[in-house]
C-alpha positions in Angstrom: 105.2 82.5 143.9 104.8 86.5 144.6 108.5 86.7 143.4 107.5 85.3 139.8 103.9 87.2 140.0 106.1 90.6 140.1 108.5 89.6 137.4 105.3 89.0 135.5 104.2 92.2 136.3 107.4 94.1 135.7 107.9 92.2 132.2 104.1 93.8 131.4 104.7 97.4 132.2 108.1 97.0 130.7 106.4 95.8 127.3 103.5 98.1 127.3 106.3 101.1 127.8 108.1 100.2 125.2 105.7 100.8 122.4 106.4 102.7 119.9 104.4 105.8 118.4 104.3 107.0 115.0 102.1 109.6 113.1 100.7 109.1 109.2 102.6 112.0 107.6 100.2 111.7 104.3 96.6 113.2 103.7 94.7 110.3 104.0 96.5 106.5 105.3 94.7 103.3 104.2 94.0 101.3 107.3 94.3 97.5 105.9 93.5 94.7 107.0 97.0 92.4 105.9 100.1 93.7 104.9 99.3 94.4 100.9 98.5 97.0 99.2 95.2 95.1 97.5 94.1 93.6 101.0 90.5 95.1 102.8 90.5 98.6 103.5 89.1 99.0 107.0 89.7 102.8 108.1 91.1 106.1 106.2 93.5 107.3 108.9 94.0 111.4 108.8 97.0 113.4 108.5 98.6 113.7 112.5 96.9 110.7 113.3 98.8 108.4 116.4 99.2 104.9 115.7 101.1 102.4 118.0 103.0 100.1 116.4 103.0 96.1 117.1 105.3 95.0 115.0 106.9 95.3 110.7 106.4 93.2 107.9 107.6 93.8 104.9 107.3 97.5 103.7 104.2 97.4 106.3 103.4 98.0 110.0 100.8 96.8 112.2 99.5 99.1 113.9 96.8 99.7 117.2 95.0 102.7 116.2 91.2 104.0 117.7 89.6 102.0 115.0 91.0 98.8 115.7 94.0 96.7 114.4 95.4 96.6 110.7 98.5 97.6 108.6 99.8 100.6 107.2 102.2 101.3 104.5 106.2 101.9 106.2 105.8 105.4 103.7 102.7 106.5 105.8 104.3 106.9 108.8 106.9 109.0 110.6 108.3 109.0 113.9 107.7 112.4 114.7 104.8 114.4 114.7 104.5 116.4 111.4 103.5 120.2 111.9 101.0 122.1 111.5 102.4 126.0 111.2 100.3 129.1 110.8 103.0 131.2 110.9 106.2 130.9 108.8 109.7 132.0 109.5 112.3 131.9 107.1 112.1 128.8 104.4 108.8 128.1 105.8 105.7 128.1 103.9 101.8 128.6 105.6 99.1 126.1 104.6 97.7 129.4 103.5 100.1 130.5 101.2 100.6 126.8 100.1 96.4 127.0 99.6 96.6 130.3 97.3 99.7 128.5 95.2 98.0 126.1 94.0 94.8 128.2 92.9 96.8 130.3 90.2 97.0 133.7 89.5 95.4 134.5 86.1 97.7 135.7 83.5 96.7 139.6 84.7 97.3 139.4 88.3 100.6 138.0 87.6 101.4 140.5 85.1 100.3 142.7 88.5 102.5 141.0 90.6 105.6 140.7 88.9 105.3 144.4 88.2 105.0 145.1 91.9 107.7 142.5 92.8 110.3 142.5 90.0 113.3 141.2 92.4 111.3 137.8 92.7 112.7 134.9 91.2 109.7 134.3 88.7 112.0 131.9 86.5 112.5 129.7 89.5 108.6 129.9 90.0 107.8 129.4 85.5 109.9 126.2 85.8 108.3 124.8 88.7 104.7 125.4 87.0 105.7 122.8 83.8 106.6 120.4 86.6 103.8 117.5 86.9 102.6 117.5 90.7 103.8 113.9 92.9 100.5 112.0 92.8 99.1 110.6 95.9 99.6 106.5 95.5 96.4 106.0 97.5 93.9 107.3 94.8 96.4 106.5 91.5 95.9 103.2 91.5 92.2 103.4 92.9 91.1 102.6 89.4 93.5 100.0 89.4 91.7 98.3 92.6 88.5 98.7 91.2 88.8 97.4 87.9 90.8 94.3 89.5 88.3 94.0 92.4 90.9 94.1 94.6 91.0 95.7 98.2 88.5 97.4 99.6 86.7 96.7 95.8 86.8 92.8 96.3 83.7 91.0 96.1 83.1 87.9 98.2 85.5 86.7 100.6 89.0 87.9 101.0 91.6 85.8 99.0 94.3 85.1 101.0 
């Protein structure tokens, strides 16, 4: 009996060791309540957050996080730790020099700046500046959701 109590014991520890950890690696994860995209939202997870996983199904994991059980989206997630840098080294960009890119220069203090820094690659930077931004999935189809009254927008009960 105490021989098959400790194997119980060492199966446990084993099991609870063997969990795996993962970090949402976008601005804001939706915490769901099943694995689809138009199921309950039940938390908004941050940026760095730790999750544990439980298990995959489909393109989603469920996850143990502080605010209970649900599923995130397997592109919310990585298995290391993204960083947060306030210093860059080469081919590194600060969140405050990502911060003033995407306020603009007005057409003068760029005239300023390209005078002051004419071996910069400014065509690099003009072509960049016609590209459209990568929207967030999370709040593009928000509208979606709403009109559909789907997700966290359903009314009533939760279709299964």
């Amino acid at each position: 009996m105490k021989r098959l109590s400790l194997c119980c014991v060492c199966l446990l520890l084993s099991l609870t060791a063997a969990a795996e950890v993962r970090y949402v690696q976008v601005e804001k994860a939706r915490l769901l309540k099943r694995a689809s995209n138009f199921s309950t939202l039940l938390a908004l997870l941050p940026y760095r957050t730790p999750v544990e996983v439980l298990g995959k199904q489909g393109a989603f994991f469920s996850v143990q996080t502080r605010q209970g059980k649900g599923y995130l989206p397997e592109a919310s997630l990585n298995v290391v730790r993204p960083r947060i840098t306030s210093q860059s080294s080469a081919g590194e960009v600060t969140s405050d020099e990502a911060t003033t890119a995407t306020k603009g220069f007005s057409a003068q203090v760029e005239s300023e700046y390209r005078q002051k820094n004419p071996d910069l690659p400014y065509a690099v930077l003009d072509r960049l500046e016609t590209q459209t931004r990568c929207p967030n999935p999370q709040t593009v189809y928000a509208t979606f959701r709403k009109q559909g009254k789907l997700g966290e927008f359903q009314t009533g009960g939760e279709r299964p």
